[in-house]
C-alpha positions, -999 to +999 in steps of 0.1 A: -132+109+481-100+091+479-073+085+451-074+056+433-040+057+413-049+030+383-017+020+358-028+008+326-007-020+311+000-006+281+031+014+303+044-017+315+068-038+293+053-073+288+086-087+306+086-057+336+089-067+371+059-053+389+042-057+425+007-066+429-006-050+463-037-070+471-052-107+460-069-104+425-093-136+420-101-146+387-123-179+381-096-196+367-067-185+395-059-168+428-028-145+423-014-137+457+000-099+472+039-106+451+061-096+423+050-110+392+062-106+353+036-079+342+028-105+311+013-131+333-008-110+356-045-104+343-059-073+329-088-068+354-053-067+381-040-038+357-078-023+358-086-020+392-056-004+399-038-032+419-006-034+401+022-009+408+061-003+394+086-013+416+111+013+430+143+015+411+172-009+423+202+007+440+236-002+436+258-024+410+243-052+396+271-073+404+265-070+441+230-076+435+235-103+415+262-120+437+239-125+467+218-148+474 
């Protein structure tokens, strides 16, 4: 039997940068594979274990923030 790795939301912050891995439909909205604000995803996303952290950022936030 596999691993399912489920994250609940109560460890992300409201305002966290997260990754959804695959399309969660709700009736009200499609939310695409992405990065979204953990706030605006929906809870079944959270509960079916589609929603993981992002890997840390490396480097200075200057650089990261000067490209683009």
């Amino acid at each position: 039997m596999p691993l399912e790795r489920r994250l609940s939301r109560s460890i992300f912050e409201p305002s966290e940068l997260v990754e959804l891995r695959q399309v969660c439909l709700t009736p009200g909205r499609v939310f695409e594979p992405g990065q979204y604000i953990a706030g605006e995803l929906p809870d079944v996303a959270f509960e079916m274990g589609l929603v993981e952290k992002l890997p840390p950022v490396r480097g200075k936030s200057e650089e990261i923030e000067g490209k683009g």
